[in-house]
KENUVO-512812 format. One record per atom (N, C-alpha, C): residue in three letters; x, y, z. Coordinates in steps of 0.2 Angstrom, whole numbers, plus 5000, padded with zeros to 4 digits. Layout:
ALAXYZ;...
//
This chain:
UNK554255085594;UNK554855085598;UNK554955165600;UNK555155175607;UNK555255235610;UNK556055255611;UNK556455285609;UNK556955325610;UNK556955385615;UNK557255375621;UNK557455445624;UNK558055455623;UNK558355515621;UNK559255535618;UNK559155605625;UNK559655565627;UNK560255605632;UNK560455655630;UNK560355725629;UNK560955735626;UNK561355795632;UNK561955785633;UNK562455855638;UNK562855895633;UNK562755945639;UNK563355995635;UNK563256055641;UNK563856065641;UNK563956135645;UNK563756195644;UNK563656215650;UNK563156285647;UNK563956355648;UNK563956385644;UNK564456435642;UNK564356495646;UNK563956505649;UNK563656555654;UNK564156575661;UNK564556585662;UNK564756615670;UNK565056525670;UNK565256495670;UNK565356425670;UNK564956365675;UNK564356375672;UNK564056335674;UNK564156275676;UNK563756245678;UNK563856175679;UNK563456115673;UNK563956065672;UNK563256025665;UNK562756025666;UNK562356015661;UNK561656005662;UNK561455945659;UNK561055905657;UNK560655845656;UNK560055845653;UNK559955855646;UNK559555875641;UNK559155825641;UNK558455805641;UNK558055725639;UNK557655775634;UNK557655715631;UNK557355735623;UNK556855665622;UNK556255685619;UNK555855615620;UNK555655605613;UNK555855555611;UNK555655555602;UNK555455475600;UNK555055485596;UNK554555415595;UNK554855385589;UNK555155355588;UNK555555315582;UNK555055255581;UNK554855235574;UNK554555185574;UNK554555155567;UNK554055095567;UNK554155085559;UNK553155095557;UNK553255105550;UNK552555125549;UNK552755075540;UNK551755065540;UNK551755035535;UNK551155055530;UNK551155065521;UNK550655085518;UNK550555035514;UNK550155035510;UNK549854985505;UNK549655025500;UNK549955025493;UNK549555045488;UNK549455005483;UNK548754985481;UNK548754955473;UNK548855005467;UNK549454985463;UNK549455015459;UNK548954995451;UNK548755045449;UNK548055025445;UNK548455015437;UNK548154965435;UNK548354945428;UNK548055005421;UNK547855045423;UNK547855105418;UNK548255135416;UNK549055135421;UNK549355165423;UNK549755155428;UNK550055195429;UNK550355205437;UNK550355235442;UNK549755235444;UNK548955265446;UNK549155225454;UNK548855255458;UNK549055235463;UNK548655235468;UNK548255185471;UNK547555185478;UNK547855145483;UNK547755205488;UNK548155185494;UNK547455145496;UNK547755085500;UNK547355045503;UNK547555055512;UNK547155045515;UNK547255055521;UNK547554975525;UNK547854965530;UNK548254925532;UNK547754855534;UNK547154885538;UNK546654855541;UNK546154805534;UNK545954835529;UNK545554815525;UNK546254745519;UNK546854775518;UNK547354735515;UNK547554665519;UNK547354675526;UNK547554645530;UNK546854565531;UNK546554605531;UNK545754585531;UNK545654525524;UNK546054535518;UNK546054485512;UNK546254415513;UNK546754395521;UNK546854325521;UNK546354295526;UNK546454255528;UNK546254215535;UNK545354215534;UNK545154225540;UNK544454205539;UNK544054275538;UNK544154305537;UNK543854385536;UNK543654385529;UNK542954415526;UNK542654425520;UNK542654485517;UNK543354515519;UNK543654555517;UNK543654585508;UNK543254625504;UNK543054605497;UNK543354665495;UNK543754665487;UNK543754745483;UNK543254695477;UNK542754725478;UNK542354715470;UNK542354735465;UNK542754795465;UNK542954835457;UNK543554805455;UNK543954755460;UNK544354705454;UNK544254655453;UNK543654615456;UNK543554565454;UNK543654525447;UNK543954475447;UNK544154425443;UNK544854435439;UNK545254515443;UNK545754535439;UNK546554515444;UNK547054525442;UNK547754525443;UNK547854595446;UNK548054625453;UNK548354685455;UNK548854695458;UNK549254735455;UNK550154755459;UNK549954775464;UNK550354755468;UNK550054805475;UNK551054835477;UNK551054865480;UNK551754875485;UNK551454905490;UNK552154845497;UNK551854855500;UNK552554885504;UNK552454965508;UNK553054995508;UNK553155015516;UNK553955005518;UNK553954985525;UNK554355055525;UNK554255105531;UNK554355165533;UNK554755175540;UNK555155195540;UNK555355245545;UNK555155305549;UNK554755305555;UNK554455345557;UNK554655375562;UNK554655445562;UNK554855495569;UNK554255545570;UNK554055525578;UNK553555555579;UNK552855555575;UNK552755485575;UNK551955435569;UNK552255475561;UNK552655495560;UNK552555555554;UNK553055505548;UNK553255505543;UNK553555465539;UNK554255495538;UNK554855475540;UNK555455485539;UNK556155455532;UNK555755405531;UNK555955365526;UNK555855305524;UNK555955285517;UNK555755225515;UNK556155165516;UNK556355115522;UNK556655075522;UNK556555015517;UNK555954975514;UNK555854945509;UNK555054955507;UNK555154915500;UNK554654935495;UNK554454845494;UNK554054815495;UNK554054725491;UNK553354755487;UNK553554735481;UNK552954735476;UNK552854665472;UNK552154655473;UNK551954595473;UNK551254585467;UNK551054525466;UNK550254545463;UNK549954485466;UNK549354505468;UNK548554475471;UNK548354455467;UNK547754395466;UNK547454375458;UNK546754375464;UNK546454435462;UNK545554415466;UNK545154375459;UNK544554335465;UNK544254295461;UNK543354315458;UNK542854295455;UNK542654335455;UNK542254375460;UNK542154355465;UNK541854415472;UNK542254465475;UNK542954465472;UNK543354525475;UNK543754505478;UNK543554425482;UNK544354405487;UNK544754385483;UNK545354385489;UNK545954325485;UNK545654285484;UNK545854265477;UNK545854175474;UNK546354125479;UNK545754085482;UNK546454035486;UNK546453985483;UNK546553965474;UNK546953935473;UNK547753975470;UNK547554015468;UNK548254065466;UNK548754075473;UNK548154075477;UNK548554115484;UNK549054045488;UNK548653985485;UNK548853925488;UNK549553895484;UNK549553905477;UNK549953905472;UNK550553955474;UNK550354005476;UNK550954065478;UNK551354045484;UNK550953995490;UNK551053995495;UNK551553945493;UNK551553875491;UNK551853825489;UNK552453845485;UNK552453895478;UNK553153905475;UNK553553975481;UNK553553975486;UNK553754025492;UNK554053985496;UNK553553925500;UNK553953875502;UNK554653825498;UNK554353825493;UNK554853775489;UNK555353825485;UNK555553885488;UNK556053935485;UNK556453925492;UNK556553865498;UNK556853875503;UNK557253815500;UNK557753795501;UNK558253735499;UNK558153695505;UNK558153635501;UNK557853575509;UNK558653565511;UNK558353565518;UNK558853535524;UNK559153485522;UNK558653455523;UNK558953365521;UNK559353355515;UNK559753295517;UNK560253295510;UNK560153255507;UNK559953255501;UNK559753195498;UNK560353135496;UNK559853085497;UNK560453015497;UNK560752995489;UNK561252965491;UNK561652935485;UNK562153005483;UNK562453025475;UNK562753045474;UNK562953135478;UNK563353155478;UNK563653215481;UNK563753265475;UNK563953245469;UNK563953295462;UNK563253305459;UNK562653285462;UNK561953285457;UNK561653355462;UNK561553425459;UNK561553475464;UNK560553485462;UNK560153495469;UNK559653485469;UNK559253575467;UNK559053585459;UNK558953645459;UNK558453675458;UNK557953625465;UNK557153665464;UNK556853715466;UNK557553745473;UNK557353785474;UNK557353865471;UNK558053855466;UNK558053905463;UNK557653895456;UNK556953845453;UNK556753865449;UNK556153875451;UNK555953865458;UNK555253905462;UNK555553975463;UNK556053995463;UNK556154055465;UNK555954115460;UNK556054075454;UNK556454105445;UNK555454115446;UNK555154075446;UNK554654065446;UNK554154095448;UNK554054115454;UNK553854135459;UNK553854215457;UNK554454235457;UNK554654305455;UNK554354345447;UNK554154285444;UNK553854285437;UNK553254295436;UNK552854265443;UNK552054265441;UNK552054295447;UNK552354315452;UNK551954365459;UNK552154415461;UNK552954435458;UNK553254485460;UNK553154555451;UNK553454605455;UNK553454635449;UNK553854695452;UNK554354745448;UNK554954785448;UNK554454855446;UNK554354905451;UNK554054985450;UNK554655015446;UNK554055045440;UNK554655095435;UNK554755155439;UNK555355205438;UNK555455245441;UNK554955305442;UNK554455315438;UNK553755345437;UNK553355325444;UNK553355245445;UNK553055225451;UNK553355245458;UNK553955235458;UNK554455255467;UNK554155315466;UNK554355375461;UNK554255435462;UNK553455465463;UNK553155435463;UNK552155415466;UNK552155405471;UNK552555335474;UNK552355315480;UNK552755385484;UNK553455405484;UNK553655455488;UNK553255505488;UNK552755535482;UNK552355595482;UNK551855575487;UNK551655485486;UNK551055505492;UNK551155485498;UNK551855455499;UNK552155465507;UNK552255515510;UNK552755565505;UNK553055615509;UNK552855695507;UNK552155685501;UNK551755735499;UNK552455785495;UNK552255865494;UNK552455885490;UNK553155895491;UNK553355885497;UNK554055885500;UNK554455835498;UNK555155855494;UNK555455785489;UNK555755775494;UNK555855695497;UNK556255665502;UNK556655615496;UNK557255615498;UNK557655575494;UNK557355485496;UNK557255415491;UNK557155375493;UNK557855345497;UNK557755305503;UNK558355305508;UNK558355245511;UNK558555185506;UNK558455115510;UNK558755105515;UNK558655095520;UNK558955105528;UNK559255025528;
//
């Protein structure tokens, strides 16, 4: 997304006349991937293209995790001029590769289905109006149990060191 900021102001000179300032600034959203390593809180950034590359028809392989569980977060950025301005969100998740290094797509199929069944159906189910239908909220409780997972403060403060390097950027959910 491309921002041009107008900006005016009088020139204090002899009394000039206003002038009309164009400023061209590249506002955008950018995105990283790190698997965080289970040694620790150890941090391999992955590139966008090869994490991408794990679904769909692409044989897209990490073979040093093969047959393991990996946290991954995956971190959404605020960028000014391609450069990282802030972290607008973090989703941390976990992958289950199978033994050749891909996604297991039975896990991935099993993760797909408690994701869809964390939506509350539309339809209303017939007969009584007091029996309240609460499957959505046990795919949710569920889901969050076996796919999601909460970074210790050790972890945000990694992920910012290898966003924003040695320079401390406050984390700034936009």
């Amino acid at each position: 997304m491309h921002a041009v900021c107008a900006l005016s102001f009088r020139l204090q000179n002899a009394g000039k006349r206003t002038s009309i300032v164009r400023v061209k600034t590249d506002m955008g959203i950018g995105l990283r991937v790190f698997f965080v390593l289970n040694d620790g809180d150890r941090l391999q950034r992955i590139s966008l293209k090869r994490f991408d590359g794990l679904w769909g028809d692409s044989k897209e392989r990490f073979p040093e995790y093969a047959g393991q569980s990996m946290r991954y977060a995956l971190v959404v950025l605020e960028t000014q001029n391609r450069k990282p301005n802030a972290i607008t969100s973090v989703d941390c998740g976990i992958l289950k590769f199978n033994s050749k290094g891909q996604i297991d797509e039975d896990e991935w199929h099993r993760q797909s289905g408690l994701a869809i069944g964390m939506m509350p159906s539309l339809i209303a189910e017939p007969g009584s109006s007091s029996v309240i239908n609460a499957q959505s909220h046990f795919s949710k409780k569920r889901y969050e149990h076996e796919f999601k997972w909460q970074p210790s403060l050790e972890t945000r403060e990694a992920i910012e060191e290898e966003i924003f390097g040695s320079k401390t950027k406050p984390l700034r959910l936009v």
